[in-house]
C-alpha positions in Angstrom: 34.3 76.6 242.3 37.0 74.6 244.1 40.2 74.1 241.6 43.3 72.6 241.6 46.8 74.1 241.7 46.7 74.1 237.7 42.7 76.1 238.4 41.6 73.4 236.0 38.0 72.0 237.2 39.2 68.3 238.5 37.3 65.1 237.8 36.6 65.1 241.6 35.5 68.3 241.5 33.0 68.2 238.7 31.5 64.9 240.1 30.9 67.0 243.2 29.0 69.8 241.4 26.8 67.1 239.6 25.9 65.6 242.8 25.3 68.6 244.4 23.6 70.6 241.5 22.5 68.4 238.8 18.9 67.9 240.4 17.8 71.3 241.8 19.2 72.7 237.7 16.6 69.9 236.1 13.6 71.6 238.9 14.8 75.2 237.5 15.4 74.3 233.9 11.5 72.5 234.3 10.3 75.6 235.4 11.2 77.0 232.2 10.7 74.2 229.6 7.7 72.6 231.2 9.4 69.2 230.4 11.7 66.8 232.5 13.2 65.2 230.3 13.8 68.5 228.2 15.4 70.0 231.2 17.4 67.1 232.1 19.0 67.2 228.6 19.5 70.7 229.1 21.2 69.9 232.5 23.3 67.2 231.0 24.2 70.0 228.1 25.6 72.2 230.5 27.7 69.2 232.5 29.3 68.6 229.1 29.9 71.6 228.2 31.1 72.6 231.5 33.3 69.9 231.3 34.7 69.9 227.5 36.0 74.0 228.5 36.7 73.1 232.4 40.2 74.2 231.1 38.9 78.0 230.4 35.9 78.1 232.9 36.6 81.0 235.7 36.8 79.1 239.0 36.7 82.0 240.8 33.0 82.4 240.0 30.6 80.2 242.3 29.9 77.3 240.5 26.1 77.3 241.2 25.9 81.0 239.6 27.4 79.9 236.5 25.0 76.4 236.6 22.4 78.8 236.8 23.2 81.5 233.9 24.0 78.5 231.7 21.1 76.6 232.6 18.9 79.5 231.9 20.1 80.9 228.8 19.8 76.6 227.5 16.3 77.2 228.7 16.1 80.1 226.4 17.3 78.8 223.3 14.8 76.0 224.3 12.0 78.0 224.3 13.2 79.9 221.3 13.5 77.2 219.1 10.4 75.2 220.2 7.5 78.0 220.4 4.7 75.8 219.2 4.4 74.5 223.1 2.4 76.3 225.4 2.2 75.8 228.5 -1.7 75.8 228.2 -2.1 73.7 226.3 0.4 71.1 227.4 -2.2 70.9 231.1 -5.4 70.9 228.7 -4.1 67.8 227.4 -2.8 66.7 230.1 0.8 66.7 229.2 2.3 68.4 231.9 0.5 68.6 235.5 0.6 71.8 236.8 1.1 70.4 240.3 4.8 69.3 238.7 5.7 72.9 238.4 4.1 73.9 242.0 6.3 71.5 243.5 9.9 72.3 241.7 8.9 76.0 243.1 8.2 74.5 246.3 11.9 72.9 246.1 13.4 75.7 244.8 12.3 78.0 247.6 12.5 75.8 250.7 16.4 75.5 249.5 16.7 79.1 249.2 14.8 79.8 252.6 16.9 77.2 253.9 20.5 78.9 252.5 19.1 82.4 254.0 18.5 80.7 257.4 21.8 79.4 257.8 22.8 82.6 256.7 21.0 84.8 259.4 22.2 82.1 262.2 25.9 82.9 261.1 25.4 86.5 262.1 26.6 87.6 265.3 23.9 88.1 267.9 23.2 91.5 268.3 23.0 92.1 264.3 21.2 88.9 263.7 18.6 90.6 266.1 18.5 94.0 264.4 18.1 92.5 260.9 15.2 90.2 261.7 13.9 92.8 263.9 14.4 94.9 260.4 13.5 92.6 258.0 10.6 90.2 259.3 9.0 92.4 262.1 9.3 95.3 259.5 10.6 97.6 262.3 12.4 100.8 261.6 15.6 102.0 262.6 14.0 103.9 265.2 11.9 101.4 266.4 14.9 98.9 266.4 17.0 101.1 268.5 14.3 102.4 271.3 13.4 98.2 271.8 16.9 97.6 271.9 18.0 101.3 274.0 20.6 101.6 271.1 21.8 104.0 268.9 20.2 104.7 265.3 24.0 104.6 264.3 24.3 101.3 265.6 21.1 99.9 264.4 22.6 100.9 260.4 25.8 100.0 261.2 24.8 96.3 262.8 22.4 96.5 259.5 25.0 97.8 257.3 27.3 95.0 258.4 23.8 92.3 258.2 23.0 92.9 254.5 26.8 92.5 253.6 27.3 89.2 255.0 23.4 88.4 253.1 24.9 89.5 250.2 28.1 87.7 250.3 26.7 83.8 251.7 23.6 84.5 249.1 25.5 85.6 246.0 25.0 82.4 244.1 21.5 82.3 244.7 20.8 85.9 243.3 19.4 84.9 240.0 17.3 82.2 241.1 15.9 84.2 243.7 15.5 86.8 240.9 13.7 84.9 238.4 11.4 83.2 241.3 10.4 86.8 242.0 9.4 87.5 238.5 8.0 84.0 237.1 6.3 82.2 239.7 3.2 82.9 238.7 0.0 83.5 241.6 
């Protein structure tokens, strides 16, 4: 999170991270709650609250990880405390189309594919090669580094150096990419 020389979240700041954030967190709190307007007043719940303890949040932490934890664990107590709705039996009665959850997945995963695109691109070019070479053409080491007439050592290092930089540009979206993996369902 950006902060200010006091590392209080400013007003500017926090209208930012509503802008920026408040609509993808209403598509992942849906995919939860199975309920707009549930998961926009658990979006706005986390806004407030976000902003009623801005003076004891830690700003160091990316701002779209914590969004996401809080949003999730709202989602949670959502569930939790309203069990009688099932998902089932909200499409029977045609309460919630199930083409409304397709497409917040849809939006959810194009910005994620996006973030991990821009991510790759940043890569210098020789590493961006080994890792897609890696990673979408499902090559191995070897394999990279006969194509290439490099090194093993160099294919892992260049690799090595690849999934660091994934890690570090794609640390906020972890835990979405995370609960996508286990709750879309097929």
């Amino acid at each position: 999170m950006e902060t200010t020389d006091t590392q209080i979240l400013s007003e500017a700041v926090f209208e930012k991270l509503f802008k920026e954030h408040f609509k993808s967190m209403c598509f992942f709190a849906q995919r939860y709650v199975k309920d707009f307007e549930a998961a926009r007043e658990i979006v706005q719940e986390v806004f407030v609250i976000l902003w009623e303890k801005r003076s004891t949040i830690d700003v160091s932490r990316p701002a779209r990880a914590y969004l996401g934890t809080s949003v999730y664990n709202r989602c949670l107590n959502f569930l939790r405390d309203n069990r009688k709705f099932n998902k089932d039996i909200l499409i029977a009665e045609h309460l919630f189309p199930e083409s409304a959850a397709e497409f917040s997945d849809f939006l959810v995963v194009e910005e994620i594919n996006k973030k991990i695109d821009e991510a790759i691109a940043e890569l210098p070019e020789k590493c961006r090669e080994v890792f897609v070479l890696n990673r979408f053409e499902h090559l191995k080491y070897q394999q990279i580094a006969e194509k290439l007439q490099i090194s093993v050592k160099t294919v892992e290092a260049q690799m090595s150096k690849a999934l660091s930089h994934m890690r570090l540009r794609l640390a906020e979206y972890i835990l979405v990419m995370i609960l996508l993996m286990f709750f879309i369902e097929k």
